[in-house]
Every structure is written in C-alpha cells, then in structure tokens.
N, C-alpha and C positions, 0 to 999 in steps of 0.2 A: 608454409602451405602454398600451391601452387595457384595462379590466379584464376583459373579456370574454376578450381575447386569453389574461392571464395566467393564467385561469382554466382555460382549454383546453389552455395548456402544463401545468398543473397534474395535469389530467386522466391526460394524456397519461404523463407522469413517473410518477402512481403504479400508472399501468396496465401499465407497461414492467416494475417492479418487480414487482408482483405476481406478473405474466407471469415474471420471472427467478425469483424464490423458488416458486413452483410447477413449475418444471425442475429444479430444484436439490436438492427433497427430495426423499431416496429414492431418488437417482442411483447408478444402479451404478456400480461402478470403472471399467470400459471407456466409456459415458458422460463420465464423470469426467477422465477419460485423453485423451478425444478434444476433449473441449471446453477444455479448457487447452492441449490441439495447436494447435486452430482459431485460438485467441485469441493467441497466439504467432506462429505465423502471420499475423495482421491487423496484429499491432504490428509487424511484420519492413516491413510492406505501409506504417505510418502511417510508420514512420521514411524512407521515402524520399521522404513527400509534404513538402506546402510550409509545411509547420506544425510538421516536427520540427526535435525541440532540433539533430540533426548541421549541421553546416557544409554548407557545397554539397563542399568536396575530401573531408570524413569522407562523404559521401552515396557520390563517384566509387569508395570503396573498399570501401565495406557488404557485407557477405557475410550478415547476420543477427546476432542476440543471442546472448549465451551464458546457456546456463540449466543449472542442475544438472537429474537426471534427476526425474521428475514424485515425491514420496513420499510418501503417502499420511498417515504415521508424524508429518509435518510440517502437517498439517491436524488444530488440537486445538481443541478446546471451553475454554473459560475464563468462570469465575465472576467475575461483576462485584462489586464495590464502590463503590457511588457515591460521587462526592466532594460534601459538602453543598456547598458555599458553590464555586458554579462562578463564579470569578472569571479575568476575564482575566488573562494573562500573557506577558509577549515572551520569546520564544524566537532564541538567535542565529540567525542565518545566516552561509553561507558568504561571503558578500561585506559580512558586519561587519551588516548590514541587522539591525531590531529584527521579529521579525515577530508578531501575533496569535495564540495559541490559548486555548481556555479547556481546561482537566483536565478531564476526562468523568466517568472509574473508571478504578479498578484492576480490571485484569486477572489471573486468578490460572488458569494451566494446568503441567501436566505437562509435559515432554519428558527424553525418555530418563531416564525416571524420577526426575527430579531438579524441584523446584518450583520454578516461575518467577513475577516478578511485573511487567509492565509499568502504565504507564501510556496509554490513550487521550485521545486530544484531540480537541475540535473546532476545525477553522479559523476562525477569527472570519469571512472571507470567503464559509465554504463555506451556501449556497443549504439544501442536504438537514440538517434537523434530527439526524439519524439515520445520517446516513454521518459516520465516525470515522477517526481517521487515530493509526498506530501508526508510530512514526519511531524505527527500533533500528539498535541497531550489536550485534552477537556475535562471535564470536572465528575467523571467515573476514575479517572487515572489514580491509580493508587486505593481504588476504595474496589470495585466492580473489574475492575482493568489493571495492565500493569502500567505500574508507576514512572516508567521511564517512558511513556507512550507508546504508539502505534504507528504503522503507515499505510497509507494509500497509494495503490499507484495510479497513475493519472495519463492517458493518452492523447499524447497532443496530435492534432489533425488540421494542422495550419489555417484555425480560426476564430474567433474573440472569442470563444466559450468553449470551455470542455465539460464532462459528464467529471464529477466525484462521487462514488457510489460510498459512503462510509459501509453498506453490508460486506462488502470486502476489507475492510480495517484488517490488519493483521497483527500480530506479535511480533518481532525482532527475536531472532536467534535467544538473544541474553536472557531474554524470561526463558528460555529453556534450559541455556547452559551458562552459566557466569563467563566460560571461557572466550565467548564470542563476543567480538567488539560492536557494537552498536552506534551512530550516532544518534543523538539525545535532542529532541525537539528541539529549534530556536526560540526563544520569548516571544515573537511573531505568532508565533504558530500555537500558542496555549488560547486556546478556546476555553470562552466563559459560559458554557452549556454542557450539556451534557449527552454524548452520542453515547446515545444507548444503542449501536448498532453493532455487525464486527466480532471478530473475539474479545472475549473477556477470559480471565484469568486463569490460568492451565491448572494450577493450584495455589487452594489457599492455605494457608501454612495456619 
C-alpha cells in the first residue's frame, strides 16, 4: 500500500474518532439510550450478513441478540495504573491456541459499591494504539451469559481514567461458532459480582 494512501486512512480514522468522542460528551441519557438501541440494531443487521460468526442454519433461525436492559449504573469511570514494563504475554484460547497481548493498567472502579480491579490489554495485532480490550468473566458467566466470558472495549485518551461501559459487553465469535478462537479471561479479570449489563446468551441449550 502506498504511503500516501496510508496516510489518508490515517486521516480518516482519527477524524471518525474525534467525530465519536465529540457526540459522546455530554450525551444525555435519552441520547445515550437511543444510540446503544441503534447500535444493537446494526449488529442484529451484521449478524445476518456474510461476515458473521452464525452458520448459514444459526442465520435460518435468528430472531436478534439477547441483551440485558440498557443501565446506566453499569457505565463506570475507572483509575488507571500503568504497568511499567509492557511486555508481551500469551493468553489461552479456546481452541488451546497461544494468543498475543501486552498488560496496559490496572483498572480500578466501583460497582455496587464494592471495588473492583481489572486488568487492560492491548492486542499485539490491534492497529489503534489506544483502543484496549477488557476480557472478564463475573458471576452471570455460565449461568445468564456465556461461560468463557465477555469483552469490553476500552478507549484509551492519554489520561488516568478511562470510561468502561459494561452495556457494550459483548460475546466472542465462539459463543457463536466453536470454530473461532477466542482468548479466555485471565484469573485477574473474574469479577465477584454480577454485570447484569451487555449481552447475554444467544442460546440456551
């Protein structure tokens, strides 16, 4: 790819963000509410196209996602801690696979008044310096949720706190297709509560 090009994708990327983080502050709840409808909505729309994780007979039977209700209560602010020495590390997956991440920080927020402390990573693969991936498991997992957990993704904005919204929790490909590799929460990241937020279980068997 020629550098000019790269340069203009570049452009382009951090104009999109801008663009999001200027919609995003200052958002009232109705706002807030509507725009995690829409985006629910679009993914209800990606899962039927020719790119999703479903099978073509999982496709014949899709009705939509299952989500817990939007909660506001589940979008917390959290204090970073950086980790000095960002060194890589494999993380399992579900199909035995070794995969790349480096430790970011520690995360440190509230919920239901009780303190929590995850860990952030970055993809070794992922492209955005600054986009962060939070891969938990809490105490719906396996019961309300799938059992190899969930992820959050997390934007970093070069400052001791970032936003974790758990109403954006997702699935990993695997809950949909065994064929896709997933990393699998670290023991760090098992949360002793319960984020009833996010999607829950596509089907229960």
């Amino acid at each position: 790819m020629k550098r000019n090009t790269i340069f203009s994708l570049l452009v382009v990327a951090i104009v999109a963000v801008t663009i999001l983080n200027f919609l995003t502050v200052g958002e009232s709840s109705e706002d807030y509410r509507e725009r995690l409808e829409t985006e629910r909505k679009d993914k209800n729309s990606f899962m039927l196209s020719s790119t999703s994780p479903l099978t073509d007979e999982d496709k014949g039977d899709f009705t939509g996602l299952n989500y817990y209700p939007i909660n506001e209560d589940f979008k917390v602010t959290a204090k970073l801690t950086m980790i000095d020495k960002k060194q890589p590390i494999f993380i399992e997956s579900t199909t035995g696979e070794q995969l790349k991440y480096i430790p970011f920080a520690y995360a440190d927020f509230q919920l239901n008044d009780v303190q929590q402390r995850v860990i952030l990573y970055q993809d070794w693969e992922e492209k955005d310096p600054n986009k962060l991936s939070l891969m938990f498991a809490d105490d719906t997992s396996a019961r309300e949720t799938y059992g190899g957990g969930r992820y959050v993704e997390v934007q970093y904005r070069n400052t001791n706190a970032v936003t974790i919204d758990f109403n954006n929790a997702y699935n990993p490909y695997c809950h949909f297709n065994a064929e896709f590799s997933c990393p699998i929460p670290p023991r760090e990241n098992m949360l002793a509560v319960a984020i009833e937020a996010g999607e829950k279980l596509y089907k229960v068997d």
